[in-house]
N, C-alpha and C positions, 0 to 999 in steps of 0.2 A: 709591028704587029700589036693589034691592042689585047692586053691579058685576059681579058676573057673570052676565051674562042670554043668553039662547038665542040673539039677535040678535050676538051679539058672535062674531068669526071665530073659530074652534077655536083656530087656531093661538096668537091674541094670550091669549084664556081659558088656556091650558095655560102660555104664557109668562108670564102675571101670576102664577099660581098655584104656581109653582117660584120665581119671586122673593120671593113674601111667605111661602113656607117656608124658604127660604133666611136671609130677612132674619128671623124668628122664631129659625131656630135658629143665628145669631149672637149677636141678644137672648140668648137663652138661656146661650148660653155665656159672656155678659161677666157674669151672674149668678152662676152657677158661678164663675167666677174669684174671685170673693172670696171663695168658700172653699178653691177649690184652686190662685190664685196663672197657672193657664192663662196670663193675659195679663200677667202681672206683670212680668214682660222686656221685654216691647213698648214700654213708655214708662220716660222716664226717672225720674219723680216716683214710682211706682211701684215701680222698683229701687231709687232712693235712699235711699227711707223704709223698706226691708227686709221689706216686707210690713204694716205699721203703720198700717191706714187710720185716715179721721174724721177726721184735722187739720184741717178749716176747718168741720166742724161742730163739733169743740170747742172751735174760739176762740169761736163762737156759745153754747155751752152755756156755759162758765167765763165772756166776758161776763156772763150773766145770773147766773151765782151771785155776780160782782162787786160787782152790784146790792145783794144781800143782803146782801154784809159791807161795805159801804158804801166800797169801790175804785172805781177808775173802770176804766170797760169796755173802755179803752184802754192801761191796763194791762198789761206782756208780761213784766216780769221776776220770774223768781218766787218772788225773796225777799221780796216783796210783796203776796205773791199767797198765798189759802189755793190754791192746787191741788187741782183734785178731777177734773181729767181725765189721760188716759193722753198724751198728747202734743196740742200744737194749732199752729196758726200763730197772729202777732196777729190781736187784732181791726181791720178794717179798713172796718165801714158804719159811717153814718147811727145814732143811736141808735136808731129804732124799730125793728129787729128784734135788740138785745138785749132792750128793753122792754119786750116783747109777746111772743115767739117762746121768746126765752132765758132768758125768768124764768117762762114756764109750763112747759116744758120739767123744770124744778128740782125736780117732784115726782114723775121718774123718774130711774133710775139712769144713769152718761151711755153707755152703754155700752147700754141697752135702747132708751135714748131714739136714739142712733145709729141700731140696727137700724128703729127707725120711723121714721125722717128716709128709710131706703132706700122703707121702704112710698110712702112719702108721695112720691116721687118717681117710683118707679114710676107711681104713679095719674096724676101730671100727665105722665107719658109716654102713658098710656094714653090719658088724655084729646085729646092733641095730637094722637095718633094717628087717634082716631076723628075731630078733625075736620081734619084731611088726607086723609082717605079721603071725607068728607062734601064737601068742596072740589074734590075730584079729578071725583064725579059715576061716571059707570057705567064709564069707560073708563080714568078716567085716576087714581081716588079709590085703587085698590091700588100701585098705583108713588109717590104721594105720601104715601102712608100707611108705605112700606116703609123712606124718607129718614129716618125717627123713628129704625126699628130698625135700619140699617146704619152706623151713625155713632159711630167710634170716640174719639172723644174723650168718648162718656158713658159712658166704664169711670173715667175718671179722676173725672167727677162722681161718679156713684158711690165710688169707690176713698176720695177725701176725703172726701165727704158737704157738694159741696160748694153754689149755690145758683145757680147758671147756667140750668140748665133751670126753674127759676119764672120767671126773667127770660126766657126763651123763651119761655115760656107768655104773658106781659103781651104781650110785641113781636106776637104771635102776635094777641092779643086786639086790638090796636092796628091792626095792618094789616088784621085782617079790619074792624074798626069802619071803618072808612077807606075800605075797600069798599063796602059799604053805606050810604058819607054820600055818597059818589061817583053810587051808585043812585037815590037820594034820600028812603034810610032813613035819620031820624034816630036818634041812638045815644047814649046818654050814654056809653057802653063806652069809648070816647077817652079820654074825660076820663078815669074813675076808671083807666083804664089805665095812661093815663101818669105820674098820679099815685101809682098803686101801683109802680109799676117805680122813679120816681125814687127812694120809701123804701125797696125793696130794696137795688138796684144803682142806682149811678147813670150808666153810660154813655147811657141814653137823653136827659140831657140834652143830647145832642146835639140830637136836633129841636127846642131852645128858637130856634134861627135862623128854621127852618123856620114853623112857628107864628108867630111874629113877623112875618116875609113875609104869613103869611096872616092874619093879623088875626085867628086863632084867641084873642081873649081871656079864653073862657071857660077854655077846656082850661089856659093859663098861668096863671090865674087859683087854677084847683083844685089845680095838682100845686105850682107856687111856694108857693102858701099850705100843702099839706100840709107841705110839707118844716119852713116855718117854723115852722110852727104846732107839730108833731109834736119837733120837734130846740132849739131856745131853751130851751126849761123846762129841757133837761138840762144843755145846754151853758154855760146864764147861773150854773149847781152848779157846773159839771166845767170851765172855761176852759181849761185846758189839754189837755183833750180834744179840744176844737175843733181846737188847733194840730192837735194828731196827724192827726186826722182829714183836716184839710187836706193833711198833710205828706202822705198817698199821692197825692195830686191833683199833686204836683208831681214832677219827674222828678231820679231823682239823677245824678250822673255817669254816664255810660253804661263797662258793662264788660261783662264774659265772665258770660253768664247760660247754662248747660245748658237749664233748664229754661221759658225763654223764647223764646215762639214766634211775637214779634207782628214786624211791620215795621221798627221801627227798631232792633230786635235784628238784623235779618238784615241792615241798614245800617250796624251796626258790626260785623261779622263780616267785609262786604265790603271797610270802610273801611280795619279793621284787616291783612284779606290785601294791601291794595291797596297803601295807604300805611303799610308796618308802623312809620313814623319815626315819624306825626302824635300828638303831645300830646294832653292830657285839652281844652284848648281846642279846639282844630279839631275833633275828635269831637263837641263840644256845639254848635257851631256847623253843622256840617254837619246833625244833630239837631232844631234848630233853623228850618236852612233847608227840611228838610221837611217839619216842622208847617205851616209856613207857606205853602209851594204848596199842599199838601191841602188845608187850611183855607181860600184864595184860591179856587181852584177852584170848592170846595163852596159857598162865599156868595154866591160870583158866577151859578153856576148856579141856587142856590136865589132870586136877585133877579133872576132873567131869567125864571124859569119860573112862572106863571100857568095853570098847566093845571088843571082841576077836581081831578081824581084824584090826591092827594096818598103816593100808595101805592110809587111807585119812588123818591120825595125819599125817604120812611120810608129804605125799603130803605137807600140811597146814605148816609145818616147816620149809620144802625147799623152797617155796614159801615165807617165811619170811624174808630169803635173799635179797630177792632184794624190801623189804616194808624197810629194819634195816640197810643194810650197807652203807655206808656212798660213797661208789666208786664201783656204777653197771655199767660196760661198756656194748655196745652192744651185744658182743657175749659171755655174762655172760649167754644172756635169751636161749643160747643154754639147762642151763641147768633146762630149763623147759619142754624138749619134752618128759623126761620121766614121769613126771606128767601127761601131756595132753594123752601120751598115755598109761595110765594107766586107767586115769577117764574117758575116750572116751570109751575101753574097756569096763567099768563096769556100764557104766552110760547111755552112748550115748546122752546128753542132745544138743539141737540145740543151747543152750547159750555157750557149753564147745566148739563148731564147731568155732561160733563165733569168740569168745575171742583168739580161736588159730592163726584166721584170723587174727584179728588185731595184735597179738604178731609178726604172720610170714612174715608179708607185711616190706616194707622198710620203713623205719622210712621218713616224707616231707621233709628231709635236702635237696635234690636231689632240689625242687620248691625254697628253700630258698636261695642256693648260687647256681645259673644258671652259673655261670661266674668263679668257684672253687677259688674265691678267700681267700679260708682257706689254699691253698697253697705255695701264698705268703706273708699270713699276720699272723704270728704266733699269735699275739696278739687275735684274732678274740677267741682263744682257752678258753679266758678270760673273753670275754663280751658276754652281752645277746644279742639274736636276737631284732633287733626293725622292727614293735613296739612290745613292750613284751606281747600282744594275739599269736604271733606267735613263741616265745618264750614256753609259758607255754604250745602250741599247740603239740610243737616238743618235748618237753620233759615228755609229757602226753602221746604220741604215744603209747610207752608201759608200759610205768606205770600206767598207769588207769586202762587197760585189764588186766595186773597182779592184781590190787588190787581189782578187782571183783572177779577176781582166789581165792584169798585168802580168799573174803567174802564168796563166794559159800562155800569154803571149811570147814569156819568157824561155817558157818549154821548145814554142813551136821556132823561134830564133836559134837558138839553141841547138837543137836537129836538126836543120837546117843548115849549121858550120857544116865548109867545104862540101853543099854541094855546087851544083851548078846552073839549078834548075831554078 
């Protein structure tokens, strides 16, 4: 049924149809921006890189041309390195997508091959799009359809070329499968899902608690064995790739990150205004002690809860991501649209409306350096904003609204123990 039907009140027809031209011609414009720079003040990664996109799809490209001169794809310094891209960050997956993605890649230029990484995610927008609009049904399918295109953190996916929104897409394919196993359609989509999401990115390892509670063994079965299966052969070559690769799993010292936007950045921004005396110790420890209630919480709630529909633990997990890892960048929180359109769907709460708003908006960086001096002062990448109220301000943007995400979610997990519904 297409959503706009004769049945439907004028008023809401007319107010659907200004928001999803509204939210197209944003889409639009965060396009535009990458040739005319429009949004390029707004964030800071943006400013600081001077206009310079594609750094994380060229750590993906130069991994795989690694391949070929026989380096290791974890490799970043680059008197080591043939170099053959214009700027990148390290590499930081799992080998299979140097192995697969970045050594097919290698028989276009990186610079052509860039511009089709934008195609190519374009499409998986498009995709998500149609089916949040498909999800939504005749009334509600254009306002979840329009969450795709108002959501500013996919200028910076974009801006890097970077791989958050496939990981949406998986999360996306997951909770719907989940849906439908709940119905009591079976789905192999679970499985290959979360199995394709852990070789991308790996934060979904988060729901291996979860699956475990449920004696999901198949789905543990497919995405653990992918990993192995797919990562050994290269790693049993490259040993000390392994290390590296571990090494981002673990958290360094906590310090002054600009361009970090997750929770326990904005825990030592407070810690630092709070207690400006405390040592690199007490920061780690304090650090520490919050993994740790999160993490309590979350297992405790996922070993109470027995509910058939395992679609709000989903949600509550992937949303742990960015309360637990230690480096949430901006267009990490891409990969929360498929939560919001999931619980908007099923919920339709004016707080879940909310918290999408504050998630979707630009972060105040834009009020804070008027003058883009994060362009010539690399340093800036380092220290806190002063005075640090506007520090903890900017770095609260969207970690706060996440972390009522997470309490909503908590609650509803929560009441949810023993039942059966």
């Amino acid at each position: 049924m297409h959503p706009f039907t004769s049945a439907w009140p004028r008023h809401l027809f007319a107010r659907s149809q200004i928001l999803f031209f509204c939210a197209l011609l944003f889409h639009f414009s965060l396009l535009a921006s990458l040739r005319n720079g429009l949004w390029d003040a707004w964030t800071f990664d943006s400013t600081a890189t001077q206009g310079r996109k594609g750094w994380d799809f060229f750590a993906l490209y130069q991994a795989g041309h690694n391949l070929l001169t026989g380096v290791s794809i974890y490799e970043s310094a680059d008197h080591l390195l043939d170099v053959i891209v214009p700027q990148r960050t390290p590499y930081r997956y799992l080998p299979f997508p140097a192995c697969t993605l970045g050594l097919a890649l290698q028989i276009i230029p990186p610079l052509w091959a860039y511009g089709i990484w934008l195609l190519v995610l374009e499409g998986i927008l498009l995709r998500c799009t149609i089916t949040a609009w498909r999800l939504g049904g005749a009334k509600r399918g254009v306002y979840l359809a329009s969450l795709w295109l108002l959501f500013s953190p996919y200028y910076l996916e974009l801006y890097m070329g970077q791989f958050s929104l496939p990981q949406a897409a998986l999360i996306l394919l997951i909770l719907l499968a989940e849906t439908n196993s709940a119905k009591g359609i079976l789905s192999r989509s679970l499985d290959v899902g979360w199995a394709a999401s852990l070789l991308w990115k790996q934060n979904t390892g988060l729901y291996t608690p979860l699956f475990l509670r449920h004696r999901r063994w198949r789905t543990l079965l497919i995405g653990i064995g992918s990993v192995f299966i797919t990562s050994m052969p290269y790693f049993i070559r490259d040993p000390d790739g392994l290390v590296r690769f571990a090494a981002n799993l673990i958290s360094e010292p906590p310090s002054h990150q600009l361009g970090n936007l997750g929770m326990r950045q904005l825990i030592f921004s407070l810690s630092t205004a709070l207690i400006p005396d405390t040592r690199w110790p007490g920061h780690q420890t304090l650090q520490n002690l919050w993994v740790a209630i999160i993490l309590a919480l979350c297992l405790y709630a996922t070993w109470r809860n027995n509910a058939q529909s395992l679609v709000e633990s989903l949600c509550l997990w992937t949303t742990c991501f960015f309360l637990l890892y230690h480096h949430v960048w901006e267009h990490h929180y891409v990969m929360l649209l498929p939560v919001y359109t999931l619980l908007i769907a099923r919920h339709s709460s004016p707080l879940l409306w909310a918290l999408f708003g504050l998630t979707a908006l630009w972060t105040p960086y834009r009020l804070l350096d008027l003058w883009g001096l994060a362009a010539i002062d690399a340093s800036m990448r380092w220290r806190p904003i002063q005075p640090h109220l506007l520090d903890i301000a900017y770095h609260a943007s969207k970690a706060v609204p996440t972390l009522v995400l997470w309490g909503y979610l908590l609650r509803i997990v929560w009441r949810r123990s023993g039942a059966k519904t």
